[in-house]
Residue, then its C-alpha position, 0 to 999 in steps of 0.5 A: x500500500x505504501x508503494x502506491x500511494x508514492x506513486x506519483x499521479x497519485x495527489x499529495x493530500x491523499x500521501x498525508x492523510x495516509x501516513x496520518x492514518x498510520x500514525x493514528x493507527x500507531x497510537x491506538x494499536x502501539x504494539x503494532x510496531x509494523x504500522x510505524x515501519x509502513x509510515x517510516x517506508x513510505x516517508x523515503x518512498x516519497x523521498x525517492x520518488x521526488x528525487x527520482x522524477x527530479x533527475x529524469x526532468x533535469x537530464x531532459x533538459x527541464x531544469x525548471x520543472x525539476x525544481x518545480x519538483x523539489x519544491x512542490x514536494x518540500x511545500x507538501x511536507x510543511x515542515x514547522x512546528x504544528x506541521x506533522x507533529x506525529x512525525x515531528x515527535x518522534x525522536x530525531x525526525x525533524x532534524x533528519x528532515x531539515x538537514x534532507x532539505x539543505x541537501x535539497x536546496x544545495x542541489x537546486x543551487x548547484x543545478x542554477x551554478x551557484x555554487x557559492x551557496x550550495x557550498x554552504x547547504x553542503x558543508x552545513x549538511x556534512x557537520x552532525x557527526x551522527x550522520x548515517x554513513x550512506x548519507x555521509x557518502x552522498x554530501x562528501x561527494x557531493x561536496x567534493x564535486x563542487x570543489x572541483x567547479x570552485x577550483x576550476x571557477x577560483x582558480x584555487x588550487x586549495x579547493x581540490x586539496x579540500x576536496x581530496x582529504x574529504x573524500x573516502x576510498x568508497x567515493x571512487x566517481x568523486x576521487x576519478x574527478x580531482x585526480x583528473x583535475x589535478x593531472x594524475x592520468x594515471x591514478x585517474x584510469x585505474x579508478x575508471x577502470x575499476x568503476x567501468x567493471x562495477x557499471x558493467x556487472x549492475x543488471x538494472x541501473x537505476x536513473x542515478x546508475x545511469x547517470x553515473x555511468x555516463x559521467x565515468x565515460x566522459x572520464x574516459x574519454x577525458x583520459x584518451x591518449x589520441x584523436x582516435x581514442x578520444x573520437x570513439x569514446x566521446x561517441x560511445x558517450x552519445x551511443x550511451x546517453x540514447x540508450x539511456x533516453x531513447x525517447x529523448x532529444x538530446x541535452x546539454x551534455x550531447x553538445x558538449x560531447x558534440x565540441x570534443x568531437x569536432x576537434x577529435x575529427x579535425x585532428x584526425x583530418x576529417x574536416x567535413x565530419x568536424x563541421x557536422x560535428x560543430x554543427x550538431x553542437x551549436x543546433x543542442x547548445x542553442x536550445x537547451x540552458x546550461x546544465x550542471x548536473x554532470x560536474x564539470x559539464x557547464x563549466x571546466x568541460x566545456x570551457x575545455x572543448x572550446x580551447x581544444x577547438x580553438x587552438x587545433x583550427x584555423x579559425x580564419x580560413x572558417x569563421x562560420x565555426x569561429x562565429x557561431x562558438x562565440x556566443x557560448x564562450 
């Protein structure tokens, strides 16, 4: 019952009066310990649910039906004093329920770029040292994932140091983007590998899997070696995105995938498959927002397609391509 009413054509009035009925079931029946272990499921149905159909909006390219999400789902739990006292009561709750919503408006802030203040939702949801340890996990990479945009955005090295001393040897996506960032290729591959052969043995990969998944490959393909292996691995990051999303027009991330191409073609001497290359890039960037869900992608990825395009061509014997990148640098 509790997996129905997390369903999401299911309205928010009906989900509160049904774990207000667990509840007051609970108090008249309190040798019932099962009641309360329904209304404690259903809570992170909820949960998961929003956060589930928030990430699927916003690999779409939705950016503000995603937060729309998230708040219609915060404004539904009306946190506050009189507000589910039941829950509220018991012990823990309303400090565990606080600390998810930081969790929540830090992502938003970060999925606008402003990482200034999801910094602050991150490291205040990092403090309590009772914290869960999966959700311990999840802030420390989060966290160590901003301080790669910050490093980048600051040019403050510091920040990946930070970043470098937070992270835990289980966060291994996290840990793959410093080494990269710092210049250690090598510590970086062998954490790729490692990941890929972890993607490869899931049998069903969630929406989270799945972006995970795409984000290792653009790791790989950040770590090519040539123009040639660049080229293939920057294309089975597009084979993989629409199988992912076969029903999808393509989001922020093709387009940029779409720039390293370019340049991956023009080095290889392919100067037709470059400009069709440059010209899928500027049709998917011209119509979606910019996008920081994968780390990097809005900003030091992107910034690094551009200088790879501008320093292998010769933008004035082309300034049809030189035209239409500037826009966007």
């Amino acid at each position: 019952m509790a997996n129905y009413f997390a369903q999401d054509d299911v309205p928010m009035v009906s989900r509160i009066h049904f774990i207000k009925s667990l509840l007051t079931a609970f108090k008249i029946v309190p040798s019932q310990r099962w009641i309360l272990d329904s209304a404690k499921q259903f809570l992170r149905l909820q949960v998961e649910s929003a956060y589930q159909q928030s990430v699927i909006m916003r690999l779409n390219g939705d950016v503000e039906g995603s937060e729309r999400v998230i708040k219609l789902f915060t404004i539904g739990l009306n946190i506050g004093p009189s507000a589910h006292a039941e829950i509220a009561g018991l012990p823990g709750k309303q400090e565990h329920l606080l600390r998810d919503h930081i969790l929540c408006v830090g992502r938003i802030m970060r999925g606008k770029g402003r990482f200034e203040e999801s910094k602050i939702c991150f490291q205040t949801c990092s403090r309590p040292p009772w914290l869960p340890k999966y959700k311990r996990y999840l802030v420390q990479s989060s966290l160590a994932d901003l301080y790669c945009e910050l490093a980048y955005l600051t040019d403050r090295t510091a920040y990946l140091f930070e970043a470098e001393e937070m992270v835990e040897p289980q966060l291994k996506t996290a840990k793959t983007t410093i080494r990269i960032r710092q210049g250690c290729s090598e510590d970086a591959a062998l954490l790729v590998r490692e990941l890929l052969a972890v993607y490869g043995n899931l049998r069903q990969l969630n929406i989270v899997d799945r972006l995970g998944h795409v984000r290792v490959l653009i790791a790989l393909a950040r770590l090519s070696r040539g123009p040639e292996e660049a080229r293939k691995r920057w294309e089975d990051v597009l084979t993989w995105n629409r199988y992912y999303n076969p029903s999808e027009e393509e989001v922020f991330t093709c387009g940029v995938v779409y720039l390293f191409l370019c340049a991956a073609w023009y080095k290889l001497g392919d100067t037709a498959k470059s400009v069709e290359s440059f010209q899928n890039a500027m049709q998917v960037l011209r119509r979606k927002r910019v996008q920081f869900l994968i780390p990097g992608v809005g900003t030091y990825l992107f910034r690094d397609a551009c200088d790879q395009i501008q320093s292998s061509m010769r933008w004035s014997e082309d300034p049809t391509m030189s035209k239409g990148l500037q826009p966007f640098y």
